[in-house]
ROMAR-731986 format. One record per residue (C-alpha): residue in three letters; residue number from 1; x, y, z. Coordinates in steps of 0.2 Angstrom, whole numbers, plus 5000, padded with zeros to 4 digits. Layout:
BEGIN
+-----+-----+------+------+------+
: res :   n :   px :   py :   pz :
+-----+-----+------+------+------+
: ALA : NUM :    X :    Y :    Z :
...
+-----+-----+------+------+------+
END
This chain:
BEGIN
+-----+-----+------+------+------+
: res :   n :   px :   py :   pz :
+-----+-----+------+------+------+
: UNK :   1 : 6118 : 5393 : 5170 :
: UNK :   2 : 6109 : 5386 : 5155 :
: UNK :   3 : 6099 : 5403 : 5153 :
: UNK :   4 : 6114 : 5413 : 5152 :
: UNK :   5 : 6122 : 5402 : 5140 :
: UNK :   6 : 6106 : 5405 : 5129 :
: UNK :   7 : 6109 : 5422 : 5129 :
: UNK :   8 : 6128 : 5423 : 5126 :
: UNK :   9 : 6124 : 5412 : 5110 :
: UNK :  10 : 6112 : 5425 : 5105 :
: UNK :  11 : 6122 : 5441 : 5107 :
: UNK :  12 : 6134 : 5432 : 5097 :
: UNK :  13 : 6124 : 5430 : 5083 :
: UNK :  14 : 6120 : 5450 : 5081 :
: UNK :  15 : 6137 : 5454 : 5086 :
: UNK :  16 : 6144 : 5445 : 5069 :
: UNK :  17 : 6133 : 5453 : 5059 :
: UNK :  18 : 6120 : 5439 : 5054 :
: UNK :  19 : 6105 : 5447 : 5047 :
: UNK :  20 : 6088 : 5443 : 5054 :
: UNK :  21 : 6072 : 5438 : 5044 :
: UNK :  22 : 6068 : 5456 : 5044 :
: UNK :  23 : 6085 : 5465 : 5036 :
: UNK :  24 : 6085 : 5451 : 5022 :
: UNK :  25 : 6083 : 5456 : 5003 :
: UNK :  26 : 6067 : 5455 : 4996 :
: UNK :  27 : 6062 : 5462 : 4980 :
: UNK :  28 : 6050 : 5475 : 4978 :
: UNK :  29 : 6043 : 5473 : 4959 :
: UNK :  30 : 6041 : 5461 : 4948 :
: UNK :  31 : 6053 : 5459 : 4933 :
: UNK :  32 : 6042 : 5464 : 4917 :
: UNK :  33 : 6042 : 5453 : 4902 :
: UNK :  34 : 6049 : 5462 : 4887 :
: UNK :  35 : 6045 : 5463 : 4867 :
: UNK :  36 : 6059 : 5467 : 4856 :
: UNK :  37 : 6061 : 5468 : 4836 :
: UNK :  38 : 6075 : 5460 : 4833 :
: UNK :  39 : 6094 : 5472 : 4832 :
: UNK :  40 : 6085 : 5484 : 4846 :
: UNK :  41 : 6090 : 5483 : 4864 :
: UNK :  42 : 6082 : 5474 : 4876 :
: UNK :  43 : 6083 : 5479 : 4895 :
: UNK :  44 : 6078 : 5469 : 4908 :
: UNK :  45 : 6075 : 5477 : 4925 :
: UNK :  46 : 6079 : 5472 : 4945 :
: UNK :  47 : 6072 : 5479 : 4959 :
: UNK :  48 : 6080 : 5475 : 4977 :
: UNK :  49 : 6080 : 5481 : 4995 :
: UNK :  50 : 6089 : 5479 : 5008 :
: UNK :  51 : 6102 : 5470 : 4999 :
: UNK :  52 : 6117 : 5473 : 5013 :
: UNK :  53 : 6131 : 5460 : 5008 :
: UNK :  54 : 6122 : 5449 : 4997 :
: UNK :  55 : 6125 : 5449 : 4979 :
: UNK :  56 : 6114 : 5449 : 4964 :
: UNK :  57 : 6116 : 5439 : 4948 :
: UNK :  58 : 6106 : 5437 : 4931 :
: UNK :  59 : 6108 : 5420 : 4924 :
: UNK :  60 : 6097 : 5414 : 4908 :
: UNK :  61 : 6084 : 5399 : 4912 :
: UNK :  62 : 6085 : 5389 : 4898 :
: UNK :  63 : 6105 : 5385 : 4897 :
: UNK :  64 : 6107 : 5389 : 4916 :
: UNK :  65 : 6121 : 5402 : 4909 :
: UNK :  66 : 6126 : 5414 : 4923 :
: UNK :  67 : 6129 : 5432 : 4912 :
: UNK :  68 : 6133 : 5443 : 4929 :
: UNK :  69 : 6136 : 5445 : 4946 :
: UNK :  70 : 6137 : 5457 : 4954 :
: UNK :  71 : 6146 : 5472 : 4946 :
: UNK :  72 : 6156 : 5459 : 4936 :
: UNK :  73 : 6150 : 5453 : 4919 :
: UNK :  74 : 6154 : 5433 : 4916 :
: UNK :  75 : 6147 : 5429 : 4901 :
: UNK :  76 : 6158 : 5430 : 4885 :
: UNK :  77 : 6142 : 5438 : 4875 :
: UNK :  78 : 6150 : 5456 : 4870 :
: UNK :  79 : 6130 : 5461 : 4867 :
: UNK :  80 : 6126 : 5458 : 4887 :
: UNK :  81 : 6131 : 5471 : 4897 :
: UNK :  82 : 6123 : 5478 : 4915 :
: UNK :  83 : 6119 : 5495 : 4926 :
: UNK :  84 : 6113 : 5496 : 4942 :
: UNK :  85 : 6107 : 5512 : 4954 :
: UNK :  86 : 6112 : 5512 : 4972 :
: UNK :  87 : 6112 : 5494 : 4974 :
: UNK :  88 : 6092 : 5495 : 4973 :
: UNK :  89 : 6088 : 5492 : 4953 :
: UNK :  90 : 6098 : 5481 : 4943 :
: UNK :  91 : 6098 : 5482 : 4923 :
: UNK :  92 : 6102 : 5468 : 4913 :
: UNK :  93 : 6104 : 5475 : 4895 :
: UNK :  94 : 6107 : 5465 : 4881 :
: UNK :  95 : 6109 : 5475 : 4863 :
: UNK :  96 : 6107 : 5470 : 4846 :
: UNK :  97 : 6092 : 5457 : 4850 :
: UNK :  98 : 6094 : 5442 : 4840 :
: UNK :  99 : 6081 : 5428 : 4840 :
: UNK : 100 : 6094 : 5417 : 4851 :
: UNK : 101 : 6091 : 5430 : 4866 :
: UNK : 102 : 6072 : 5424 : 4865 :
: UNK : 103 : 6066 : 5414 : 4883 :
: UNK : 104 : 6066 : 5418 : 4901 :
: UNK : 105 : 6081 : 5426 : 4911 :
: UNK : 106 : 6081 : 5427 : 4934 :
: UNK : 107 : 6086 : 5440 : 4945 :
: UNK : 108 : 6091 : 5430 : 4960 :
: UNK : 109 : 6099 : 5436 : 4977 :
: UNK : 110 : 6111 : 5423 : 4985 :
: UNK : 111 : 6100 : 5421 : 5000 :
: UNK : 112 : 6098 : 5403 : 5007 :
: UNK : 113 : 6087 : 5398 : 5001 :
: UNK : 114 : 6088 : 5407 : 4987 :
: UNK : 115 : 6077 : 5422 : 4981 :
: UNK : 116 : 6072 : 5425 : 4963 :
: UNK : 117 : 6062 : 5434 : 4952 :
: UNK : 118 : 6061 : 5430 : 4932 :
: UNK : 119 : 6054 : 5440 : 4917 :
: UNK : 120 : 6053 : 5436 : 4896 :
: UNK : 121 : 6061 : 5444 : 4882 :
: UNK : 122 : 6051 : 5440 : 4867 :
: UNK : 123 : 6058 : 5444 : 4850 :
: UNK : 124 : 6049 : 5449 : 4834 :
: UNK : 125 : 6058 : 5448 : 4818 :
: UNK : 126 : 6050 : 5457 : 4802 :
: UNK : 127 : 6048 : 5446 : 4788 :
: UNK : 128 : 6061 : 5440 : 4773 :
: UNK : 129 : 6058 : 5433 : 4759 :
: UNK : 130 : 6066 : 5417 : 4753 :
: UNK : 131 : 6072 : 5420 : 4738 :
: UNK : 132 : 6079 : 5400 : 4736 :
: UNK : 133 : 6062 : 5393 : 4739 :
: UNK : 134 : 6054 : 5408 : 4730 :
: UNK : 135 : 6048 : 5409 : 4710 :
: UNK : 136 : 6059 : 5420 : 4699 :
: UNK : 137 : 6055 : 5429 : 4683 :
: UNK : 138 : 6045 : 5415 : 4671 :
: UNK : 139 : 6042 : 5415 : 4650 :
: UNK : 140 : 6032 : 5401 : 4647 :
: UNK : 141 : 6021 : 5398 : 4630 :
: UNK : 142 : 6002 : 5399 : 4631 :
: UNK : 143 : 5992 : 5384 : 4639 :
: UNK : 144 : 6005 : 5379 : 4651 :
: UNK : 145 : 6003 : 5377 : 4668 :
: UNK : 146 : 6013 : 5388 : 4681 :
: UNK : 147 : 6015 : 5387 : 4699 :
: UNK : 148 : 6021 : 5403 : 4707 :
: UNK : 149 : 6030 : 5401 : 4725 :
: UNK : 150 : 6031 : 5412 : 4737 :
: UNK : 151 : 6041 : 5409 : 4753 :
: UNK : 152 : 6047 : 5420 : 4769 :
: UNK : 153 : 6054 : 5418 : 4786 :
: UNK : 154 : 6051 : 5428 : 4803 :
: UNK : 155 : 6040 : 5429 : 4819 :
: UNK : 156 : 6030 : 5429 : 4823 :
: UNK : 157 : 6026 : 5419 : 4807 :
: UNK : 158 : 6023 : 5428 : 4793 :
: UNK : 159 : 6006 : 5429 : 4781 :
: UNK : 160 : 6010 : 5428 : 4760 :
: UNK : 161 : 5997 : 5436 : 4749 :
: UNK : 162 : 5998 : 5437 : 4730 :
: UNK : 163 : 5993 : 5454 : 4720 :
: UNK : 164 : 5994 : 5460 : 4703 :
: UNK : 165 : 6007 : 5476 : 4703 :
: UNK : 166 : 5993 : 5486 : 4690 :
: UNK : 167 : 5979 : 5481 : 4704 :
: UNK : 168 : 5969 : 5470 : 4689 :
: UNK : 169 : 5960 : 5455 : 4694 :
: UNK : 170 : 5970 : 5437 : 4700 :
: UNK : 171 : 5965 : 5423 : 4686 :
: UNK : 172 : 5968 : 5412 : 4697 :
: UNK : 173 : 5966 : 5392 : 4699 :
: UNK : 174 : 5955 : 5383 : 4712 :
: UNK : 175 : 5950 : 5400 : 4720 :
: UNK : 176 : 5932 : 5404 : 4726 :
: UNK : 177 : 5931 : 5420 : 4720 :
: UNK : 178 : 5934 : 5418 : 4699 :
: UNK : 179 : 5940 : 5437 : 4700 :
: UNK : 180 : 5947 : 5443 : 4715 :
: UNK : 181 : 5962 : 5456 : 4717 :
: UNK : 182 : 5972 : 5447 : 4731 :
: UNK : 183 : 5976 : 5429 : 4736 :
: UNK : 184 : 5981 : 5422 : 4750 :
: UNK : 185 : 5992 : 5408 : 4748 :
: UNK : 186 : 6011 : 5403 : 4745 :
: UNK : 187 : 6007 : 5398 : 4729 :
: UNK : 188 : 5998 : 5403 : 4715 :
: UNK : 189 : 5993 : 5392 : 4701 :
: UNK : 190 : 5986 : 5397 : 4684 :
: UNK : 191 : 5982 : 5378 : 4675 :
: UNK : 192 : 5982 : 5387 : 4656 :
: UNK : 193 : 5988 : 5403 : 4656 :
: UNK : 194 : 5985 : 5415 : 4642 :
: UNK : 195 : 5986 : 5433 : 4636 :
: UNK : 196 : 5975 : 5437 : 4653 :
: UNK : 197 : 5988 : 5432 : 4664 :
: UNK : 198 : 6002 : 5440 : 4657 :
: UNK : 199 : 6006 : 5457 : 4670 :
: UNK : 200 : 6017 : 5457 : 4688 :
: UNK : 201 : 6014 : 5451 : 4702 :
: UNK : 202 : 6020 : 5453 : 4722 :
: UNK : 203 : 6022 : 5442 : 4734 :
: UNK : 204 : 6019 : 5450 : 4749 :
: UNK : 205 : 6026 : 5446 : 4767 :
: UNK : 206 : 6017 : 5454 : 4784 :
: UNK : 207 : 6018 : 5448 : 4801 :
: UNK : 208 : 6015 : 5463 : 4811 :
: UNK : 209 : 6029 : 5469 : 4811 :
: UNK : 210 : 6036 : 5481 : 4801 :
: UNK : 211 : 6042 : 5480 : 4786 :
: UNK : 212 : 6032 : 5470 : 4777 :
: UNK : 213 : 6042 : 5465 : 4761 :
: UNK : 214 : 6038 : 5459 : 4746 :
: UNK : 215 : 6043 : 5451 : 4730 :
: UNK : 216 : 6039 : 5456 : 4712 :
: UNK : 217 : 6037 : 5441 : 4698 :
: UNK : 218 : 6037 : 5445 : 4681 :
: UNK : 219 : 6025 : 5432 : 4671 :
: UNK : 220 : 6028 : 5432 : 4651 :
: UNK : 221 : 6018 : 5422 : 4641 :
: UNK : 222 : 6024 : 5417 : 4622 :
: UNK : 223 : 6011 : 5419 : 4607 :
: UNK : 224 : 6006 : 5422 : 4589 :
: UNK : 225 : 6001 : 5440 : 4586 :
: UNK : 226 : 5981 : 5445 : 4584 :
: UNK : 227 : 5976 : 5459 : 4577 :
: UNK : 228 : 5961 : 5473 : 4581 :
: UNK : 229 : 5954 : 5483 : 4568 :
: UNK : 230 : 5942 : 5494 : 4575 :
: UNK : 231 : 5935 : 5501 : 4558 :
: UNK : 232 : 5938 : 5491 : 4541 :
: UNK : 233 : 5929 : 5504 : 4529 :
: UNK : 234 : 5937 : 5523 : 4531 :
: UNK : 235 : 5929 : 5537 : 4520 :
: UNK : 236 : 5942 : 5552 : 4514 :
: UNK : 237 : 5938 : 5568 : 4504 :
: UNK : 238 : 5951 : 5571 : 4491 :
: UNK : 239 : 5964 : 5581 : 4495 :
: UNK : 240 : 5960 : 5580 : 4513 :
: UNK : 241 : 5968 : 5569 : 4529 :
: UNK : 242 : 5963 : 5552 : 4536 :
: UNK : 243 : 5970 : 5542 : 4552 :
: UNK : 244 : 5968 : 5521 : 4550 :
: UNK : 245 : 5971 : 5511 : 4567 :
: UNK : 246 : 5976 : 5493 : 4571 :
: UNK : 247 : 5980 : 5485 : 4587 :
: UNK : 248 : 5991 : 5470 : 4587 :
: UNK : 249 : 5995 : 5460 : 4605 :
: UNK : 250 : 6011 : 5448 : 4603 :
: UNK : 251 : 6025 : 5441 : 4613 :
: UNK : 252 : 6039 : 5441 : 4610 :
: UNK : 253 : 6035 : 5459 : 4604 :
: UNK : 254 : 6031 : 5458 : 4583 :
: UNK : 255 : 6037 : 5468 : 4569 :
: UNK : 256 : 6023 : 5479 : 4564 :
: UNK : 257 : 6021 : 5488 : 4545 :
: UNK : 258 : 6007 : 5494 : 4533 :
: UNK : 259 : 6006 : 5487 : 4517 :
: UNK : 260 : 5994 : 5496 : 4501 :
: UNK : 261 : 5986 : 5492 : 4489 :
: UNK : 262 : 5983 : 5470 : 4482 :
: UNK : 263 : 6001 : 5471 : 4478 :
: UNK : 264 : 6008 : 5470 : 4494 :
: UNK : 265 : 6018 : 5488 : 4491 :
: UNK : 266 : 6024 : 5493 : 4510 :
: UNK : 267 : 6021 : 5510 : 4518 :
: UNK : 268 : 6036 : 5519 : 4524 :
: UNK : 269 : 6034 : 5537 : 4530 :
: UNK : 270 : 6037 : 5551 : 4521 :
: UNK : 271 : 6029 : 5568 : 4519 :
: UNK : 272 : 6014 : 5563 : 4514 :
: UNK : 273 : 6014 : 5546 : 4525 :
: UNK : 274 : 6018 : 5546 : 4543 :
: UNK : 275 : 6015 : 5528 : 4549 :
: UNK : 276 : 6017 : 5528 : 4567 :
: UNK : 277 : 6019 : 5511 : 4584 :
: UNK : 278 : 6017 : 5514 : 4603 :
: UNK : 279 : 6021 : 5498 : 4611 :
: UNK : 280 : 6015 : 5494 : 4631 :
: UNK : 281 : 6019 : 5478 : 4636 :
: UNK : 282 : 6012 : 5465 : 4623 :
: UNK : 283 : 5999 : 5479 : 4616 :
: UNK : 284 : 6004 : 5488 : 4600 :
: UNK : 285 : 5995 : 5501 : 4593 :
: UNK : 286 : 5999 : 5505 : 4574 :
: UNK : 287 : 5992 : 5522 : 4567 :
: UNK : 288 : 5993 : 5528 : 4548 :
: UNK : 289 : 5992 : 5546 : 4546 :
: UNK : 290 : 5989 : 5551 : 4526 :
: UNK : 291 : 5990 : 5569 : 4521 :
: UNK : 292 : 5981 : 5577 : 4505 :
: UNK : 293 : 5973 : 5560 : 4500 :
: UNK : 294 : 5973 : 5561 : 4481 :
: UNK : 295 : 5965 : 5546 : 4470 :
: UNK : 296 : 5982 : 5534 : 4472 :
: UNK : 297 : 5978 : 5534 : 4489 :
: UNK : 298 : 5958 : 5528 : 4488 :
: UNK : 299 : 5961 : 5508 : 4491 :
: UNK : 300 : 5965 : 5495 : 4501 :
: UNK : 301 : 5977 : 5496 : 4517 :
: UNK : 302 : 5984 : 5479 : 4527 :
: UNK : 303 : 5992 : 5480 : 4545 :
: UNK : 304 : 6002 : 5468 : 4548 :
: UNK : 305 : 6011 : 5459 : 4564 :
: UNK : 306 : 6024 : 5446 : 4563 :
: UNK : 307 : 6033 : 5436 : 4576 :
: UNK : 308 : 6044 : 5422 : 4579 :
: UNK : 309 : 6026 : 5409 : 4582 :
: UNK : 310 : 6018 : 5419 : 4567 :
: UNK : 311 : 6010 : 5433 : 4558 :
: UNK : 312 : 5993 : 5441 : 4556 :
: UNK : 313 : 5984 : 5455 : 4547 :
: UNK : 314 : 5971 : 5464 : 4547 :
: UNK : 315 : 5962 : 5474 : 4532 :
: UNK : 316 : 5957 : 5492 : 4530 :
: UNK : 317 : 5945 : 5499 : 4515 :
: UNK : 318 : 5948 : 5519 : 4511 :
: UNK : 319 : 5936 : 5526 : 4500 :
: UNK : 320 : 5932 : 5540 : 4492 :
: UNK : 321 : 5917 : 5553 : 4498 :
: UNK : 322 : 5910 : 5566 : 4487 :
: UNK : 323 : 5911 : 5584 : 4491 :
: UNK : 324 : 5893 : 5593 : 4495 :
: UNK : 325 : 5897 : 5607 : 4485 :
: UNK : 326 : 5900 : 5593 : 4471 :
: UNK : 327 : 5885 : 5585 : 4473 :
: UNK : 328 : 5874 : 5600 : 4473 :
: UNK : 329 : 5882 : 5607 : 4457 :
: UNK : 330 : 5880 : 5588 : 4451 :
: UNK : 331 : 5863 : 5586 : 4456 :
: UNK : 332 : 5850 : 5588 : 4440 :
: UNK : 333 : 5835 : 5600 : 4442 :
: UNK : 334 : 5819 : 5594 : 4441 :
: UNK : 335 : 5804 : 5604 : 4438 :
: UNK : 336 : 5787 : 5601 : 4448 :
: UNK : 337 : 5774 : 5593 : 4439 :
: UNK : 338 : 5756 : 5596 : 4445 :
: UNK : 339 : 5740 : 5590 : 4441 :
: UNK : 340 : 5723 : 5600 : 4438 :
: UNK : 341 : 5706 : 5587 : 4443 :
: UNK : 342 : 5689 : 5592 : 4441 :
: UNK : 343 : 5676 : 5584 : 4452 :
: UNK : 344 : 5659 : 5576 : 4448 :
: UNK : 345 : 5647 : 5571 : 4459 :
: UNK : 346 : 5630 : 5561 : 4454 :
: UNK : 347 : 5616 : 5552 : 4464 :
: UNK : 348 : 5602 : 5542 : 4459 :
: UNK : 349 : 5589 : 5545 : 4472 :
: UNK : 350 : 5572 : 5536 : 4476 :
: UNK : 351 : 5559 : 5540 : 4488 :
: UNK : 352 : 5561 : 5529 : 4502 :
: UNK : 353 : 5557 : 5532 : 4519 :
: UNK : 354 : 5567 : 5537 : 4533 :
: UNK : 355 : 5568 : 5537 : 4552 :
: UNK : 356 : 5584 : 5542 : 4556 :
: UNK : 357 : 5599 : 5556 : 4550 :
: UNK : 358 : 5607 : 5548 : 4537 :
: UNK : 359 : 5624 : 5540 : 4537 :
: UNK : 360 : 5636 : 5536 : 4522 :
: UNK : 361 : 5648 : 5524 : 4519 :
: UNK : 362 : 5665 : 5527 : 4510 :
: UNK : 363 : 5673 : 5516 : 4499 :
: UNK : 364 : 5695 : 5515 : 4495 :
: UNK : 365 : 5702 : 5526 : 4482 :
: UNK : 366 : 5705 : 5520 : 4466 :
: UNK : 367 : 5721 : 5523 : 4451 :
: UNK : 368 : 5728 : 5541 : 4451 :
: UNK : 369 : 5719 : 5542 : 4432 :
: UNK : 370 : 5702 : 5536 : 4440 :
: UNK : 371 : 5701 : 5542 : 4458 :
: UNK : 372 : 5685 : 5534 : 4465 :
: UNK : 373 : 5678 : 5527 : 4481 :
: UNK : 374 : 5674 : 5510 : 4473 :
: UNK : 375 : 5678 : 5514 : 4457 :
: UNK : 376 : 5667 : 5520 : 4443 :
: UNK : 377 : 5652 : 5509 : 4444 :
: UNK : 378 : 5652 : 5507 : 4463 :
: UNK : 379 : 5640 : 5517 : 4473 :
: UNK : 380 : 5639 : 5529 : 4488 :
: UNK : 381 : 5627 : 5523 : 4497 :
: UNK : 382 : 5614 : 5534 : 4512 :
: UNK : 383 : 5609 : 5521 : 4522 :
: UNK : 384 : 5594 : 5525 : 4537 :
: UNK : 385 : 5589 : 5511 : 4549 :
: UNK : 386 : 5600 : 5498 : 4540 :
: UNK : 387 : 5594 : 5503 : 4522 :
: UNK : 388 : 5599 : 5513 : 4508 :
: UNK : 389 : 5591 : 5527 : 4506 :
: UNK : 390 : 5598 : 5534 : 4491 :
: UNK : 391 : 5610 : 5526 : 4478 :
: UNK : 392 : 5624 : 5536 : 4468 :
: UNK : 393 : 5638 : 5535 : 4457 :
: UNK : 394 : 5652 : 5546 : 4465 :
: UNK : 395 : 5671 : 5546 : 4454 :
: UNK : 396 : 5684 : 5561 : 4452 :
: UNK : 397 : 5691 : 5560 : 4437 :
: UNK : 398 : 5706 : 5570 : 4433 :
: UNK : 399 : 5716 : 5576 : 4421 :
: UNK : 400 : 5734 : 5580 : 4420 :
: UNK : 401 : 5742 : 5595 : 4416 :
: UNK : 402 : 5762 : 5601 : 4419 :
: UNK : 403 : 5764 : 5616 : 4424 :
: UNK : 404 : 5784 : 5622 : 4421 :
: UNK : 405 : 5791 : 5632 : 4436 :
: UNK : 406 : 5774 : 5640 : 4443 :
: UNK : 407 : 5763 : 5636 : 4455 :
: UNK : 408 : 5748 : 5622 : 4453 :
: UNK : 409 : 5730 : 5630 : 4451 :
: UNK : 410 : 5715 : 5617 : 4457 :
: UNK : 411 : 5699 : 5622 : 4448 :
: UNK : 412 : 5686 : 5610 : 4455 :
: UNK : 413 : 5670 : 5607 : 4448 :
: UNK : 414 : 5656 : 5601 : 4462 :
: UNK : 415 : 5637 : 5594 : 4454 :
: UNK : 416 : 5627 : 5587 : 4469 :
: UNK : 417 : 5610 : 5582 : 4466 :
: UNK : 418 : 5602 : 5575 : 4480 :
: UNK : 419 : 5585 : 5567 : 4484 :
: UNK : 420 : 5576 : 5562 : 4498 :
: UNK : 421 : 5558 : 5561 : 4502 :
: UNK : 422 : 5552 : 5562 : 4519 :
: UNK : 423 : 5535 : 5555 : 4527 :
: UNK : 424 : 5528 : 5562 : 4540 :
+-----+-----+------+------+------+
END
């Protein structure tokens, strides 16, 4: 009796319909973890089988929020909505990502004890710029100190580096480099800025993901104008044209002008004046343009630049050059003058005795009047072995003749008298 009540119990069991440890759910893949920029859609997949009458839900981990069951949607989010296909994959699908959606969200089967499976949405938000926290526009005067901020939100979190918009070199303060084209940093300090620091820059956000942003900071720096000449002494051919340049670098921008002349008369363009500006940033260039200079116009030229801190100038000399063909016609004629010399030569000689070929020894010139190896009483002396041999007087003495527009005749007169005794 016991054994068939045993078996009655059993065939009660199947006959309700109570699954066995074979037919329950179980899930056949893993729930991937998901990366989302934030305002995409993130989808979020289930995969189950043998479901038969149990249900599946998606609740979120970290509130314990059920968002669905089933078919039916329970959360109040309008962005969470849900698909499945033939009771086999479930979809929870959450558009419009938002950095609140960020953590860990179940699949679970209401099994006893329950099954589950859990996967990650991670969100990335590109980067922002805050502008409340960041540097605006500055106009500071020259030898201040200026701190420029930079600050920006996203994640993950994002990276600030400093760059000057024209690509020049950062002057930066406390930097390793003296001169580099980027910093990375949220601030960027200049302890005594100057004319050198005066340009754009951007502040630029990155955190991987795209768009990086950035932030552009226009630094002004206040003071005197200073004035380039690159040439101070122009030369100009009457009746010909001449340019005179200065450079002038102000801020705020100065008022630029020529003046002529020690009595301060001022330039203004006309047709035989053009006086022209081009202005870039702090940097003017100032140009003078005169046409058929004539002798009023051969003196001296000031450029000056003014502004509210002060005024400078700088000074330009025109002169005067003289035509060639001038110069030629100018020029006085002079007719060559050459000279006639005649040429003695005398020796003394004495009988001496010699071993070896004679050599001779050559004193300086003397006057133009009195040309002369030694002058006049000197001698040229023939040594052999180390002593003279012979003794002479050897002078040229010349005299001067003119000779108007022909050519120089040389008439030389040549007396040698040499002697020499040799000894066998």
């Amino acid at each position: 009796m016991i054994r068939i009540a045993k078996l009655t119990v059993l065939l009660i069991f199947v006959s309700t319909g109570l699954p066995t440890e074979q037919s329950l759910p179980e899930f056949t893949d893993v729930v991937d973890n998901k990366t989302i920029v934030a305002g995409r859609e993130a989808v979020l997949s289930c995969h189950v089988n043998h479901l038969g009458s149990y249900k599946v839900a998606w609740v979120r981990v970290d509130t314990q929020t059920i968002l669905t069951i089933h078919n039916s949607i329970i959360t109040r989010n309008q962005r969470v909505s849900l698909s499945h296909r033939e009771h086999k994959e479930w979809k929870l699908h959450i558009s419009n990502v938002q950095e609140v959606d960020r953590g860990w969200y179940m699949c679970q089967v209401n099994t006893d004890p329950m099954r589950s499976k859990r996967g990650y949405i991670e969100v990335q938000v590109p980067p922002t710029i805050m502008d409340g926290r960041s540097s605006n526009d500055l106009v500071v005067r020259e030898k201040e100190k200026v701190n420029l901020t930079c600050e920006a939100r996203g994640y993950p979190e994002p990276q600030i580096l400093w760059r000057r918009e024209d690509g020049k070199a950062i002057l930066a303060s406390g930097q390793a480099k003296e001169k580099a084209t980027s910093v990375s940093s949220t601030s960027l300090v200049f302890d005594s800025v100057g004319r050198g620091h005066i340009g754009s820059y951007l502040c630029i956000a990155s955190n991987g993901v795209p768009p990086s942003i950035s932030k552009r900071v226009d630094l002004r720096v206040q003071f005197p104008p200073m004035m380039t000449v690159p040439s101070q002494l122009e030369g100009a051919h009457i009746g010909g044209n001449v340019t005179l340049r200065c450079k002038s670098e102000a801020f705020p921008a100065s008022i630029n002008y020529w003046v002529k002349g020690d009595r301060g008369e001022t330039v203004t363009s006309g047709p035989h004046i053009r006086a022209e500006t081009h202005v870039n940033n702090h940097v003017t260039q100032m140009k003078l343009d005169i046409i058929d200079v004539g002798e009023d116009d051969i003196t001296s030229y000031r450029c000056v630049a003014k502004n509210s801190l002060g005024e400078t100038d700088g000074k330009i000399r025109l002169y005067a050059l003289e035509d060639k063909s001038e110069a030629k016609r100018s020029k006085p004629t002079k007719k060559p003058t050459l000279a006639t010399y005649s040429f003695e030569l005398s020796t003394r000689s004495h009988r001496r005795r010699r071993t070896s070929p004679p050599s001779f020894r050559m004193y300086e010139p003397h006057t133009p009047r009195h040309i002369g190896f030694g002058g006049p009483d000197r001698d040229f002396g023939v040594t052999s072995g180390g002593r003279q041999e012979s003794s002479g007087f050897f002078s040229i003495r010349g005299s001067q003749t003119s000779t108007l527009g022909h050519y120089m005749g040389l008439q030389a007169g040549l007396v040698l008298a040499l002697g020499s005794s040799r000894v066998t």
